[in-house]
C-alpha positions as CSV (number, residue, x, y, z in Angstrom):
1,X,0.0,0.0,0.0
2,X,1.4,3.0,-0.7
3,X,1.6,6.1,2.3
4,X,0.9,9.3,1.5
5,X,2.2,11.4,4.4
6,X,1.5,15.2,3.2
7,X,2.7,16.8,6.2
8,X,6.1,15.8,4.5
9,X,5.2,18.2,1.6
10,X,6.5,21.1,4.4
11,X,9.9,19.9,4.2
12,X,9.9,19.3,0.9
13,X,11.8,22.7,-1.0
14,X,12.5,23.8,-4.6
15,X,16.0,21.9,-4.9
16,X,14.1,18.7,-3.7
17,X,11.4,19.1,-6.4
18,X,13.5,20.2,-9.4
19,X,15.6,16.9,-8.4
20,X,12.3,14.5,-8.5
21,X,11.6,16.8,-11.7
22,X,15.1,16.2,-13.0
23,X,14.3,12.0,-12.2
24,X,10.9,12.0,-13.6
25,X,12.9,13.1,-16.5
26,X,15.4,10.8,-16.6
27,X,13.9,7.9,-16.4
28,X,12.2,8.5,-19.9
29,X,15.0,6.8,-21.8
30,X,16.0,4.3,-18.0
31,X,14.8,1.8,-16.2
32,X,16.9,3.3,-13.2
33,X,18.3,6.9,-14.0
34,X,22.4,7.5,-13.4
35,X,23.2,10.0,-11.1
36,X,25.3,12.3,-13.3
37,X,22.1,12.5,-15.9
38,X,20.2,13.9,-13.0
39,X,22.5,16.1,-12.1
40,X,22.7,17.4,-15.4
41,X,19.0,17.9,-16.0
42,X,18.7,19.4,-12.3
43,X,21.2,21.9,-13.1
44,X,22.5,22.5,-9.4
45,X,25.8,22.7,-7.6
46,X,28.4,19.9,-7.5
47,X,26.9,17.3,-5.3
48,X,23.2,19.1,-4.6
49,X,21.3,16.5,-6.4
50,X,23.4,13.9,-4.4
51,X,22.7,14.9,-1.2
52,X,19.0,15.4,-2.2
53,X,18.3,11.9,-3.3
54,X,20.0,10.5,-0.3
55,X,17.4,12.4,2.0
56,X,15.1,11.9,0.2
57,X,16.1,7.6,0.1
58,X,15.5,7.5,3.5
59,X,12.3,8.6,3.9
60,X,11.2,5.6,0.9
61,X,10.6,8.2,-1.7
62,X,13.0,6.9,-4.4
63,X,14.6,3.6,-4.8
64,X,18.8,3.4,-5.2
65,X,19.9,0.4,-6.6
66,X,23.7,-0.3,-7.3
67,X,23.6,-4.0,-8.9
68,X,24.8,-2.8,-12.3
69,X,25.5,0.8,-11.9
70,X,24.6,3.6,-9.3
71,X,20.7,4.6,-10.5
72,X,17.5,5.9,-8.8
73,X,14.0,4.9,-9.6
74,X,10.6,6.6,-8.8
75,X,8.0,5.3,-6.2
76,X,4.6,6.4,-6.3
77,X,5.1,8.9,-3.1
78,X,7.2,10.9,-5.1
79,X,5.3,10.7,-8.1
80,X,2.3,11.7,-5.5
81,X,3.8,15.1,-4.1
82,X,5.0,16.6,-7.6
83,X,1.2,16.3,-8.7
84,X,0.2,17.9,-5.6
85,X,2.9,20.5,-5.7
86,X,1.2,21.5,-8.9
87,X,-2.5,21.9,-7.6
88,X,-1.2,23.8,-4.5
89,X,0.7,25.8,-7.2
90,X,-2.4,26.4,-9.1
91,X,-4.2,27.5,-6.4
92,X,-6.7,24.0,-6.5
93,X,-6.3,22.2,-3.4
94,X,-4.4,23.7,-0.1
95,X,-5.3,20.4,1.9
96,X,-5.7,17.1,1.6
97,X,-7.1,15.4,4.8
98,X,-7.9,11.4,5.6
99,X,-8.4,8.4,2.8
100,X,-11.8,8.1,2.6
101,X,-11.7,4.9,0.3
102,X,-9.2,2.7,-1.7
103,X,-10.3,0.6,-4.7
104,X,-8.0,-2.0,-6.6
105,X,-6.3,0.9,-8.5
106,X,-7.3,3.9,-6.7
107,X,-6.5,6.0,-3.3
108,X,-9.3,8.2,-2.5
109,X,-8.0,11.2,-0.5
110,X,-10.7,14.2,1.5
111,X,-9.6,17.7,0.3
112,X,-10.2,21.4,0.5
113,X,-9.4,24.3,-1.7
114,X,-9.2,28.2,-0.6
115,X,-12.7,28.7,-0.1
116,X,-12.6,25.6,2.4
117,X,-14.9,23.7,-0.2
118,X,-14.3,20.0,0.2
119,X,-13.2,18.0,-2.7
120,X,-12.2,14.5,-3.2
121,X,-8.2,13.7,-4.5
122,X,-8.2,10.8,-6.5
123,X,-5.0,8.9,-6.9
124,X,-4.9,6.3,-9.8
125,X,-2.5,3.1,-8.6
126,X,-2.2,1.5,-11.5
127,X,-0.1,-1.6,-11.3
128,X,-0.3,-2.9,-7.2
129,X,-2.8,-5.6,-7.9
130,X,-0.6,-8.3,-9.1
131,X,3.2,-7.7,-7.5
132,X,4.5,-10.9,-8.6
133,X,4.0,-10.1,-12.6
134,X,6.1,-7.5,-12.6
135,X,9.1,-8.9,-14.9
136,X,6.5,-10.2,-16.9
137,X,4.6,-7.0,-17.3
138,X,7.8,-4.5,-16.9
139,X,8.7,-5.6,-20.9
140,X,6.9,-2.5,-21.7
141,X,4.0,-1.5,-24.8
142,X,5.5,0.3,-27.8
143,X,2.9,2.8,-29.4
144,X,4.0,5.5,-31.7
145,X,6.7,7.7,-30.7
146,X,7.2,6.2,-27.3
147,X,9.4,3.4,-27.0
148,X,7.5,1.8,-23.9
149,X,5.1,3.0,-20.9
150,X,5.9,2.1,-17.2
151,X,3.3,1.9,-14.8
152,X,3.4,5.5,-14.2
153,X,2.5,6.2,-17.6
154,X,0.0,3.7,-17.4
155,X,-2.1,5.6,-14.3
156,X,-1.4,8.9,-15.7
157,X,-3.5,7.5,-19.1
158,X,-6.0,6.1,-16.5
159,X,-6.3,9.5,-14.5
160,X,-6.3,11.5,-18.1
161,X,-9.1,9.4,-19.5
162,X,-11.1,9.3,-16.0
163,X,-11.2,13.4,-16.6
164,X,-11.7,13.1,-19.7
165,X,-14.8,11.4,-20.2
166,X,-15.9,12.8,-16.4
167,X,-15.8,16.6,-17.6
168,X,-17.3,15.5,-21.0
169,X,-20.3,14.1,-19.0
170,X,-20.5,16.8,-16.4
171,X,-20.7,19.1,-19.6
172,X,-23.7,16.9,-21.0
173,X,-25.7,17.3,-17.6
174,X,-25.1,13.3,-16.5
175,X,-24.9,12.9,-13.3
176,X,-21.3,13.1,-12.0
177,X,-19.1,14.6,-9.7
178,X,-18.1,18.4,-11.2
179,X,-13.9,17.8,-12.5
180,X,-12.2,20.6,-11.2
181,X,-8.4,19.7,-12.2
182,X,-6.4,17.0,-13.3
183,X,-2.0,16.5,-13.4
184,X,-0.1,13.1,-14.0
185,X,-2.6,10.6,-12.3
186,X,-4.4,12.6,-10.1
187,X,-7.8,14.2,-10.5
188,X,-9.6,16.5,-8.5
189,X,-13.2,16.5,-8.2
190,X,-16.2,17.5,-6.2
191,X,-16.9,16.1,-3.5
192,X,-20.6,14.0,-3.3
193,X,-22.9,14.4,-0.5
194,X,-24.1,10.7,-0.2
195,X,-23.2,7.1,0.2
196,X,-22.1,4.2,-2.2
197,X,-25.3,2.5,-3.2
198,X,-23.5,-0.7,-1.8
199,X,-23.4,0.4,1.8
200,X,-27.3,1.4,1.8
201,X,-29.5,-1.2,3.4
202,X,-32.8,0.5,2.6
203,X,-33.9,2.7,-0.1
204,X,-37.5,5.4,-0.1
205,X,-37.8,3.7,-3.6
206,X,-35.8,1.2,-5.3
207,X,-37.9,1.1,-8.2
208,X,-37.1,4.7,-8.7
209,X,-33.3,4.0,-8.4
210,X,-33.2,1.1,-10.4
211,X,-34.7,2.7,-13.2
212,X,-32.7,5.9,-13.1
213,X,-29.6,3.1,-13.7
214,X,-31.1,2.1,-16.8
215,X,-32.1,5.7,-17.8
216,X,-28.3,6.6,-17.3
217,X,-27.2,3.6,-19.1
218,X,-29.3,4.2,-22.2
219,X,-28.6,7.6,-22.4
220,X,-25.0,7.0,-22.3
221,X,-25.2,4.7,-25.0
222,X,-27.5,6.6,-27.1
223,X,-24.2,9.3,-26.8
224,X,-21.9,6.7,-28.1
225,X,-20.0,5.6,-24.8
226,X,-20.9,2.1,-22.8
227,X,-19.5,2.5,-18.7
228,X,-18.2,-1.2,-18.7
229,X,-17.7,-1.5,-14.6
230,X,-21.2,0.1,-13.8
231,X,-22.3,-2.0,-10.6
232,X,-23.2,-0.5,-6.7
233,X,-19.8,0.0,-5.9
234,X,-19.5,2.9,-8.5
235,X,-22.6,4.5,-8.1
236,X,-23.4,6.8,-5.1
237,X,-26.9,7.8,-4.2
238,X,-27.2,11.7,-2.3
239,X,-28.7,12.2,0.9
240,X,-31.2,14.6,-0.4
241,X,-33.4,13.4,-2.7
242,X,-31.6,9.9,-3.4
243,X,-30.5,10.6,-6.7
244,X,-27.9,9.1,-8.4
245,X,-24.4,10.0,-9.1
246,X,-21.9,7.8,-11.6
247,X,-18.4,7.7,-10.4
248,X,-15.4,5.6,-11.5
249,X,-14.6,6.1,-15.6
250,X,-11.3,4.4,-16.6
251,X,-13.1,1.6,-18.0
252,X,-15.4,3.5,-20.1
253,X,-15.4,3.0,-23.8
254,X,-17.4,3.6,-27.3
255,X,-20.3,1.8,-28.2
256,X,-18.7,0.9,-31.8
257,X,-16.1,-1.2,-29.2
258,X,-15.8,-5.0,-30.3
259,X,-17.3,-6.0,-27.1
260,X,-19.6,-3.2,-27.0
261,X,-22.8,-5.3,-27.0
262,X,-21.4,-7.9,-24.1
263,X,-20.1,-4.9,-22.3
264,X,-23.6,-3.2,-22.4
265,X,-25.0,-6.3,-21.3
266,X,-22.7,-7.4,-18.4
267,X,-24.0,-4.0,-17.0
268,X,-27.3,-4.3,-16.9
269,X,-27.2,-7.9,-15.8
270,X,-24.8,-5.8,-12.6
271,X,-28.4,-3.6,-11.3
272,X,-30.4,-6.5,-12.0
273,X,-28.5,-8.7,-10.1
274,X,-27.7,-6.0,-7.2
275,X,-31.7,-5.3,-6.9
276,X,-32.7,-9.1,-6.7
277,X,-29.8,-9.9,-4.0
278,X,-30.0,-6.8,-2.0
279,X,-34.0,-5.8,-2.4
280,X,-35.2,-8.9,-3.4
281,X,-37.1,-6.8,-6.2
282,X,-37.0,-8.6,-10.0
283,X,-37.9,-6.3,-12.9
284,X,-38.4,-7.2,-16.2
285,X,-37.5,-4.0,-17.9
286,X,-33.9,-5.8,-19.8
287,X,-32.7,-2.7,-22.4
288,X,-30.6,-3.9,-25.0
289,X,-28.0,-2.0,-27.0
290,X,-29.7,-2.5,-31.0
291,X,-32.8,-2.1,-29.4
292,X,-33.0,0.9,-27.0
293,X,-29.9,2.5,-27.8
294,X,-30.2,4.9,-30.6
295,X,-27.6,7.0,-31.8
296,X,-28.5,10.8,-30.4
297,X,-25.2,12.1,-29.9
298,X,-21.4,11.2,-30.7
299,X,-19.4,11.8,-27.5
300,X,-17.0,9.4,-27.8
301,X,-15.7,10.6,-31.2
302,X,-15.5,14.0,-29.6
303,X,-13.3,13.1,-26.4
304,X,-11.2,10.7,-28.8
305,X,-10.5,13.9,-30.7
306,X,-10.0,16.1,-27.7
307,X,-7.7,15.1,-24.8
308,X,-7.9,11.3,-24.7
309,X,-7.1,9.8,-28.2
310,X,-7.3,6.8,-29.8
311,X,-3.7,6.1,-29.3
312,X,-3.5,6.6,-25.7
313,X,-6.7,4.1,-25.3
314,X,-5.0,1.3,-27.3
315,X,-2.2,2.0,-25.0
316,X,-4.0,1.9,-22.1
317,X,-5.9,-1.6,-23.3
318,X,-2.8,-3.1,-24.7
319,X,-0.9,-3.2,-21.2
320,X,-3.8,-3.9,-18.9
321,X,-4.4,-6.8,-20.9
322,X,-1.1,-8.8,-21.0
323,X,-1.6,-9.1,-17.1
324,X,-4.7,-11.5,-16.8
325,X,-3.9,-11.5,-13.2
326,X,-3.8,-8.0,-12.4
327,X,-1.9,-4.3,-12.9
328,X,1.8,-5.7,-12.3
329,X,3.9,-3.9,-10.4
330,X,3.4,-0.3,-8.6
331,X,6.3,1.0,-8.9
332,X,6.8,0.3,-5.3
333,X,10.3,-1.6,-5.1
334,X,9.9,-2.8,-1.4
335,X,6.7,-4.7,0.2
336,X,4.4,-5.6,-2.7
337,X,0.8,-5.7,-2.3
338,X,-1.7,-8.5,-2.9
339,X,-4.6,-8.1,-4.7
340,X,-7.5,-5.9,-2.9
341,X,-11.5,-7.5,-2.6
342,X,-14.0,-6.2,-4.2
343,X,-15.2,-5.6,-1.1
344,X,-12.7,-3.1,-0.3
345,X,-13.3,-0.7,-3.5
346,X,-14.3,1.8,-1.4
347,X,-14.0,2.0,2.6
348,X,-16.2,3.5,4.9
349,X,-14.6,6.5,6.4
350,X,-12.1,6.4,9.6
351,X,-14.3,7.4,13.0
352,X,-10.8,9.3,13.2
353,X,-10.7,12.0,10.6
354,X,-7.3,13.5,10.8
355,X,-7.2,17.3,10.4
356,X,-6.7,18.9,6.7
357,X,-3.2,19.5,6.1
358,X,-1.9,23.1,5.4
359,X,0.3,22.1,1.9
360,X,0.8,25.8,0.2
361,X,3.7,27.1,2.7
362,X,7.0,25.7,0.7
363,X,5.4,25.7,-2.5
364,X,7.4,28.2,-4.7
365,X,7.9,26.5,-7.9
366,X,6.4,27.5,-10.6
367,X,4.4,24.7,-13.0
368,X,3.2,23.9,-16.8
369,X,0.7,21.7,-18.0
370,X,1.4,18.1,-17.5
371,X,-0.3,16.8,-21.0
372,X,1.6,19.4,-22.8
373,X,5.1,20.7,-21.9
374,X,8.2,18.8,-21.2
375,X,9.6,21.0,-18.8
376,X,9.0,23.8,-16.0
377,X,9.8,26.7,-14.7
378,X,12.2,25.5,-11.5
379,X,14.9,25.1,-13.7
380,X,16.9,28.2,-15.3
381,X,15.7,28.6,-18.9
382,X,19.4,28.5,-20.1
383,X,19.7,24.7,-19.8
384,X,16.6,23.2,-19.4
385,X,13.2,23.2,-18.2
386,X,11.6,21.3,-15.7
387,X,9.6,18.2,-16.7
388,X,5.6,18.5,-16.0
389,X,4.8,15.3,-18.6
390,X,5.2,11.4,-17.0
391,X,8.5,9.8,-17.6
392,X,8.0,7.3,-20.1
393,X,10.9,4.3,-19.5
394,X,12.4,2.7,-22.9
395,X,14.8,0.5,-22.1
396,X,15.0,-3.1,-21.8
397,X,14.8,-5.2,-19.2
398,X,17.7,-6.6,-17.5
399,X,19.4,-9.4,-19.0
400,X,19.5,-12.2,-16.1
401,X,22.2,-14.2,-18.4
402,X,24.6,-10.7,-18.5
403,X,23.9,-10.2,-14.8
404,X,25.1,-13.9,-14.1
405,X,28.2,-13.4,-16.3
406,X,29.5,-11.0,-14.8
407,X,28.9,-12.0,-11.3
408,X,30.6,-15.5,-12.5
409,X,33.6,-12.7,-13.6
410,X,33.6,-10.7,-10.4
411,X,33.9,-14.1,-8.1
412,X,36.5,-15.8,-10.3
413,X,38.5,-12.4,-10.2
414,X,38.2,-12.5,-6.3
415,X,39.3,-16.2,-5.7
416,X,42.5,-15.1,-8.5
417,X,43.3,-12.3,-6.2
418,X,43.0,-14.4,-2.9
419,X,45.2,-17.5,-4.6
420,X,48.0,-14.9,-5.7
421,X,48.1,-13.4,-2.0
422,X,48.1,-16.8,-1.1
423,X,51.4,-17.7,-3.0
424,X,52.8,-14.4,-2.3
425,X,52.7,-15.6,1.5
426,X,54.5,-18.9,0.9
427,X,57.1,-17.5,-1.3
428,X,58.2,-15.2,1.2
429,X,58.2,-17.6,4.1
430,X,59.5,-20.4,2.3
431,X,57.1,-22.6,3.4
432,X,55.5,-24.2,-0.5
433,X,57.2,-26.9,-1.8
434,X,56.9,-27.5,-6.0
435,X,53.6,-29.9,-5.8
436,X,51.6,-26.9,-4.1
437,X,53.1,-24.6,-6.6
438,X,52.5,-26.8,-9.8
439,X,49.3,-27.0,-8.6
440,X,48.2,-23.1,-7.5
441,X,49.7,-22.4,-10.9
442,X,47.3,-24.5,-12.5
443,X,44.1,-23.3,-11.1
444,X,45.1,-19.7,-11.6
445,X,45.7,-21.1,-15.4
446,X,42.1,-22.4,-15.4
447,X,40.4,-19.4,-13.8
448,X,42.2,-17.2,-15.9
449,X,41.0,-19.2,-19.3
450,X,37.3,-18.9,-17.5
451,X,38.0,-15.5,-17.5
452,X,38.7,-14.7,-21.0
């Protein structure tokens, strides 16, 4: 699971953030980033970046590893505070407060902006579900111009699409939560007065509910798009009024999808089936997507040509399915994570609510749009600027026959070296006789043909 401590955001200053900048960067073209190319791309004195990445390695930000040369990876804390750096930068969110639910790819975090409104800060988690496919998974997708997409990439597509589709809806008066911002894979939203319609026990009027499900289902296809996950656990009814509210979109696609009809289905058969186990109510109203779904509008082809292309949703359904047991790996290098029930998609909030967390006094940086620029303000404009798109790693993995090699080297090297200091030792204490001698000179013959 990963921690997201924002009271560490106070001791968190520019040089720390142009350094996770400067590694977000460098891990575009590396699986683990060399030091000096940080350096470089951070642009600070001799040995600043250094002494940065060692601080922050022991709070588990970043993970050093040394095995084949001296190179720092991301985790998904660090990933976390550069997106929120930006919204406290933009003047979005100036306090995020307790987790008020976590889903199998989701954090759900309480928020507040300036006007103390409260807001909900989703963070996409891509990747923890399945921890033991991750050298399977880690040989990463090739679309286009990028030459492979970590996990990283991977929830940033999942956040960009949630927003996506969630702002074109919000636009189209459906009922969801009002998007407010969006950077890497974290999206801010409104926050819904109400309850998960899978944690109510009694409902005024189910029929009324059940059928404003199929009304929102059929409008949506009639607009081109088809939910795909649309079951209890992604719908919230309010407290006043009991209406309902559709959360949850990375699974949303077009109704000209192959599986668009068994996708349409599959969700229908979901509020049937949730009515009849939880109400014990049957209804034979069954919409179909020939028969009640008539084309009315084309969102779909409108968000594919706006901010979440075609490309990006091959990408996006390319990766996800070569894992058929899960997401992979989170990026998290130490203490994986099994896979989460379905009963756990969204918890019930803590009886201890811890209190909103100030996050706007160190902030000073200034910061670009994530979809758009490359860089960012925090470094001078006479070298290079500051990163604000995910780090896309390129490289291959790790060959486990090169690594074995030259381990194979490095211990025949060592027992040379030892044998030598060995015979050293007798020659000058006249202690080997011309057997021991014939023979040491043999096995360092031997090693040294292994060698070469």
């Amino acid at each position: 699971m990963v921690k997201l401590n924002v009271a560490m955001l106070q001791f968190l200053e520019d040089d720390d953030f142009r350094v996770l900048a400067a590694l977000e960067m460098a891990i575009r073209n590396h699986e683990l980033a060399p030091l000096p190319l940080i350096e470089r791309i951070a642009n600070l004195p001799r040995g600043g970046a250094g002494n940065r990445l060692r601080e922050m390695l022991r709070y588990k930000l970043i993970h050093h590893d040394r095995q084949l040369y001296d190179g720092y990876a991301m985790k998904y804390a660090a990933y976390d505070y550069l997106a929120l750096h930006v919204f406290t930068k933009r003047g979005v969110l100036t306090g995020v407060g307790a987790m008020v639910g976590m889903g199998k790819e989701s954090d759900v975090y309480a928020g507040c902006d300036a006007d103390q409104n409260d807001l909900i800060v989703k963070f996409e988690r891509l990747g923890r579900c399945s921890f033991r496919s991750v050298a399977r998974n880690r040989a990463y997708t090739k679309s286009g111009q990028r030459g492979g997409a970590s996990w990283f990439y991977l929830s940033r597509l999942a956040a960009t699409k949630e927003f996506a589709y969630m702002q074109a809806l919000y636009e189209e008066g459906f009922p969801v939560p009002k998007p407010i911002d969006h950077n890497r894979h974290v999206i801010v939203m409104e926050r819904i007065k109400g309850r998960l319609l899978a944690h109510i026990d009694e409902l005024k009027n189910p029929s009324k509910t059940f059928h404003q499900c199929m009304d929102v289902l059929v409008r949506l296809a009639q607009n081109g798009l088809i939910h795909g996950d649309f079951n209890e656990f992604n719908l919230m009814i309010t407290d006043a009024g009991e209406d309902l509210v559709m959360i949850d979109f990375p699974q949303m696609v077009s109704t000209s999808h192959p599986n668009g009809a068994d996708l349409f289905e599959r969700d229908v058969k979901c509020v049937h089936t949730f009515f009849q186990r939880k109400f014990k109510l049957s209804f034979e109203y069954w919409p179909t997507l020939s028969a009640d779904a008539h084309r009315t509008g084309y969102l779909d082809a409108r968000i594919a040509k706006g901010k979440f292309t075609e490309a990006q949703q091959r990408d996006l359904e390319k990766m996800t399915a070569e894992n058929p047991e899960g997401n992979g790996d989170s990026g998290e290098e130490e203490g994986g994570e099994g896979a989460v029930n379905e009963e756990d998609l969204t918890r019930p909030p803590p009886r201890h609510v811890d209190p909103i967390v100030p996050i706007h006094e160190v902030q000073k940086m200034e910061c670009g749009e994530s979809e758009t620029t490359s860089a960012a303000a925090s470094v001078p404009t006479s070298t290079v600027n500051r990163p604000s798109v995910i780090a896309v790693p390129t490289s291959t993995m790790i060959d486990a026959r090169r690594v074995r090699e030259k381990l194979q080297r490095e211990a025949n090297k060592k027992s040379l070296n030892e044998l030598k200091q060995r015979t050293m030792h007798r020659n000058q204490f006249k202690t080997k006789d011309k057997r021991q001698a014939k023979n040491e000179m043999k096995q360092m013959r031997e090693i040294n043909e292994e060698m070469n």
